[in-house]
Structures are given as C-alpha cells and as structure tokens.
N, C-alpha and C positions, 0 to 999 in steps of 0.2 A: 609466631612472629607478630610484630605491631604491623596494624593496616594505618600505614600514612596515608595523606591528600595524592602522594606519586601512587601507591598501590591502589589506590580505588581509578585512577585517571588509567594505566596499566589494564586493570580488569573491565574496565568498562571496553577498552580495545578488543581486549579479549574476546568479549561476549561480543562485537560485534562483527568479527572476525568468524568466528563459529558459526552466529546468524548466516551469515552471508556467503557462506563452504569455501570459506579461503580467500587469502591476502590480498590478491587481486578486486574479487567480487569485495573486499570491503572496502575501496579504494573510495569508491561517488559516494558511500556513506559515511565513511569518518573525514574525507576530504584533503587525503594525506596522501602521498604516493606510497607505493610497497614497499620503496624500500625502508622508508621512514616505519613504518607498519611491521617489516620484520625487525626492524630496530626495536621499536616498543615491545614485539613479543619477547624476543632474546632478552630485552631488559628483564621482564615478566618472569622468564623461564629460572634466570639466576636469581633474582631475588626471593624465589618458591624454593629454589633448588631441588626443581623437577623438570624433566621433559614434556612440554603438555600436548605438540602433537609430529606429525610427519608431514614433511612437507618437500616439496620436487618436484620432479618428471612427474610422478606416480598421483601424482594431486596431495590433496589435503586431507588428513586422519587424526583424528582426538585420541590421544593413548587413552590408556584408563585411567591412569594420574589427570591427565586434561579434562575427562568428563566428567570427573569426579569435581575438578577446580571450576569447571561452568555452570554445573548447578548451585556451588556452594557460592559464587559470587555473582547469581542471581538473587540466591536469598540477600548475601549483605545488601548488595545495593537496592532490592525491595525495604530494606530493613533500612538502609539510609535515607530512602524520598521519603521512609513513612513517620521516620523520625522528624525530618524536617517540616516536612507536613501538620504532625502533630504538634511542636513548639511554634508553629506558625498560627493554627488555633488558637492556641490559646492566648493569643494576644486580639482574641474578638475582633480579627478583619483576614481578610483573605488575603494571603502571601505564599509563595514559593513557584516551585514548575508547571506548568502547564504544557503539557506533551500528548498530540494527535499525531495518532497516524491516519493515512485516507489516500484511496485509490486514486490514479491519476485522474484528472479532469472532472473531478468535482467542482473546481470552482467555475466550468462553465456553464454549471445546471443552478439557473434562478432560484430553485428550493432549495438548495442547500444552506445553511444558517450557520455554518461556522467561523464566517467573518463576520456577522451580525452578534454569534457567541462573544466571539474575541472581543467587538468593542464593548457591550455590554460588561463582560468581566475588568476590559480597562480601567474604564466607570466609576467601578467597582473601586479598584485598587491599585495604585499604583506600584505596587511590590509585588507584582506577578510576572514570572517569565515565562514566555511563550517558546514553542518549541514544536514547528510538522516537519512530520515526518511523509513522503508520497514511498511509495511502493506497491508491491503487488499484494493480490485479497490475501493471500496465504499469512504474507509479512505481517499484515492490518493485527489479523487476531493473537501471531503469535506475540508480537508488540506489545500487546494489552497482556497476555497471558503473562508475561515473564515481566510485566511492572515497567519495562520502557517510556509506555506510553500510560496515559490514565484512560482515555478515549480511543474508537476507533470508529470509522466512516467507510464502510467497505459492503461487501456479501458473502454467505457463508453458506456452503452445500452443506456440512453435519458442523451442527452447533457443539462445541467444547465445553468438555464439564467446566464448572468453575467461572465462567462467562455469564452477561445478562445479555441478552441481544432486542433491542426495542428497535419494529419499524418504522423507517421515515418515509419511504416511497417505491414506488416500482419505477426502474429504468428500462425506457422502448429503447430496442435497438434496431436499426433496418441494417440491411445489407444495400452497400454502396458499390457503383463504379464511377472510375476518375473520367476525366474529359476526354482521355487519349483513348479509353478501352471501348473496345468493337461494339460494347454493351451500351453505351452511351445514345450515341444517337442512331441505333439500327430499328430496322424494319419490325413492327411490334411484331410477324408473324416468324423472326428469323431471332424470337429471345431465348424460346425451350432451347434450339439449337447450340448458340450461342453458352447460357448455361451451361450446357454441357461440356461444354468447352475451357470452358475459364475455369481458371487456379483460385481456388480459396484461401485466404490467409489465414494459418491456423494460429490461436493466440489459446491462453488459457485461463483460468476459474471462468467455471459455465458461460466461455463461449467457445466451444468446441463442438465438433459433430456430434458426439453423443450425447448431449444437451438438446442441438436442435433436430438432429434427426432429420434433414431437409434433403437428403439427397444430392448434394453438391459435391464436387469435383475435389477434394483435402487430399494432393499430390505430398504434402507438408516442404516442398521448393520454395515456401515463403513462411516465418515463422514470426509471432510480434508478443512480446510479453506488457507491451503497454500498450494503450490507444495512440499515442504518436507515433510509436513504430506501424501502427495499422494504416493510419494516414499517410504516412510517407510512402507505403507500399501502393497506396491505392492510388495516390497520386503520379505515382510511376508508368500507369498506363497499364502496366502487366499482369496485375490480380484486381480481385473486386474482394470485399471484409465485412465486416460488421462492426458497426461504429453506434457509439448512442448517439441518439437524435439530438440531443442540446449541442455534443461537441462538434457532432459534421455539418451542423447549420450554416457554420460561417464558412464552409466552402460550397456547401448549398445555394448559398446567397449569392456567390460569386461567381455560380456557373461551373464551377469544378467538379464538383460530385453530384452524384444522382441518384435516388433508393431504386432500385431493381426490384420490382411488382411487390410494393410496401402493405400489399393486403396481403401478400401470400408470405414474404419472408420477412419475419419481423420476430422475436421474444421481448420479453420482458425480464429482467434480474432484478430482488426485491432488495433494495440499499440499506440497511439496518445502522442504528448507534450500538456499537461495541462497548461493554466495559465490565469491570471484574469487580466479583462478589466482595472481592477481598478490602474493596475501597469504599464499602459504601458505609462507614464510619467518617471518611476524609472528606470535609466542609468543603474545599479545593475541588476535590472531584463531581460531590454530587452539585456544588456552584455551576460546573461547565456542563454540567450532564444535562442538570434543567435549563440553562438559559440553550442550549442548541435543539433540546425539544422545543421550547417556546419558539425560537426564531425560527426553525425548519419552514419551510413551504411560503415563506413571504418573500414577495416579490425584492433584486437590490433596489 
C-alpha cells in the first residue's frame, strides 16, 4: 500500500493507543474522545485490511497482525522525524520537532532548565516546534525509546539498552500530612502511635514501600500515579504521602501540609536527562540535549 499524510495521522493514533492499553487511557493524550478514537482505529483497520486488535467487555488485545503493525510504524514514523530532521540540517540552522517527555511537577523545581532550554533554542530559531509531553517515569523512557519524543526528564530503576541517561539532580521527598490529619498538630509523644495508624498513599516508580522500606501502614485504600493525585489525597485529611519537597512547599507555605519527622522519613530519587543513542547524529537533538545541560540547576 502507499502511506499517505491520513495513514501516518491513523498510525500515530495507533501507537498511541497501544502506549496507553486502550481507547479510553488514550483519550487525555490524543485529546479526542473514544469514540472519535475507535473511529480512527476502524478507519486504520480497513485501510490495512487487517484486524489489529480486541476490544470490549474483555479489555484491550493486539492480535498478531496488530503487533506486528506497531512496531513496524514505530519504525516509519522514527524514519519520518529522522528524515525531517535530516533535510532540516542541511539547510545550516535548526528546524523541525522538538518533543520532551517529563514527570509531573518538574516545573516546580528551580533546577530544572527546560524552560530556560526552550527559550534558548527559540533564540536560536524560529522554525522549531515545541512539543511536552507529562506522564509517568515509565511513559518518560519508553517515549524516548520508540522516537516520540527526542528527550526525557524523569528517573529510571534499570536503565534500557539503547538509551544515554545523564544526571541532573537528586529529588528529596519528605512524607507529608494535611492540616485535617490527627498527625498534624498532635502531641510529639502520640506521633509513633499515630504513625501506625494512618493510611499511606501508595503511588508508583520508587515511591513505594519496597523502595523505602520504612515501615508504614500501605493498606493500598488510597492509590496516586501522579503527585497531584498525592496532594489531593493528602489534603483530604485521611492519608499522609510522599511528595517532593519543591512541589509541597506551596502548601507548606500556607499551613496545609507538614513533613512528618523529616530527619527520619525522607529519600531521595536521582532525576536524570533521557535520550537515545539513535539521535546522536541529529543537530536538533543534541541542540536541546546541551543547552538543558547548560541551564539545569540555575535559578528562574
């Protein structure tokens, strides 16, 4: 078959579709409702004239015709940025996508340097498109892996073949309670008690019990895949969580939260720049790669 401008728009749904394990979960990232989404697939489906996966009651399942069609238009579409990329070179200035992925609430940490990257690369050129992506650690690397994104701003427990991983910083996290919870303003001799008591928020990449190993209460009755869902909970009155110290400041500030014995329950996650081996030919990428090393860690 010929791949039109429809067939790569189609595959890109696709792939985002399968990221995200079904038509629903791809709904906040393509920014389409489902039903428009299985519209695009069904279009997808006839124009291959294949089935690419199962979908229902039963959840969502990649035939083998499907998984076969989501690596193979991982490649084109790596094969398209790199072509545009490349004719964008050679015209001796920087032009084309510019695509980060990055954990949530990064931009509430002063060190981070990826708005300081973006103006710098503005600067630069006015023929660049910009393009973040927020989600979770896991999303960060596989983003970078399969050419979505060029960059990633996240952390990583087993670094991926194929990947460069360069450190920017270590992120403190204390364990928080909101204003409402018994932890708040109790008696300092009634906190062990207390502790034992209260519901931990369990959330995931290394911030889970077997990470910190602390001995806390994880009922799993309260569950958050991002820091805002952690805050929300914690502001609830009903659990206490672990929040990094840049972002629960500004309810620090305001009397709402408060670190729960910050000498004793505290880690640190090491925040690293993601990016793949595969780019480091692309003027584009390694442009955004150096200028977010150089900005990292300066103050806005």
């Amino acid at each position: 078959m010929q791949v039109h401008d429809v067939d790569l728009r189609l595959l890109r749904i696709f792939v985002a579709i399968v990221e995200c394990g079904g038509l629903s979960a791809a709904e906040s990232r393509l920014n389409i409702g489902r039903s428009t989404i299985s519209s695009h697939l069904s279009d997808l489906e006839v124009r291959l004239g294949i089935k690419l996966c199962k979908r229902g009651r039963s959840g969502f399942e990649l035939t083998e015709p499907g998984r076969i069609t989501y690596q193979a238009s991982l490649e084109l579409l790596q094969q398209c940025e790199a072509f545009a990329t490349t004719v964008a070179s050679s015209k001796d200035q920087l032009s084309g996508r510019v695509t980060i992925a990055v954990i949530d609430t990064m931009v509430s940490d002063p060190r981070c340097g990826v708005a300081s990257a973006i103006a710098a690369l503005k600067a630069k050129s006015s023929n660049i498109q910009f393009d973040i992506n927020v989600c979770e650690a896991r999303e960060v690397e596989t983003s970078v892996v399969n050419g979505r994104s060029l960059v990633g701003l996240g952390v990583s427990r087993h670094h991926l073949r194929g990947l460069d991983y360069f450190p920017l910083h270590n992120e403190t996290n204390y364990l928080y309670c909101g204003v409402a919870h018994p932890l708040f303003d109790c008696d300092p001799a009634q906190i062990d008690k207390l502790l034992q008591d209260a519901e931990v928020i369990t959330s995931n990449y290394m911030r889970d019990k077997e990470t910190r190993n602390d001995g806390l209460n994880y009922q799993n009755s309260a569950i958050a895949y991002h820091d805002e869902g952690i805050a929300h909970l914690i502001l609830s009155g009903a659990f206490i969580g672990y929040l990094p110290e840049h972002y629960a400041s500004f309810w620090v500030d305001k009397g709402l939260f408060k670190p729960i014995l910050p000498e004793k329950y505290c880690y640190q996650i090491p925040v690293v720049l993601i990016s793949s081996k595969s780019n480091a030919a692309s003027p584009l990428a390694n442009a955004l790669i150096e200028e977010i090393k150089r900005c990292h860690g300066r103050s806005y």
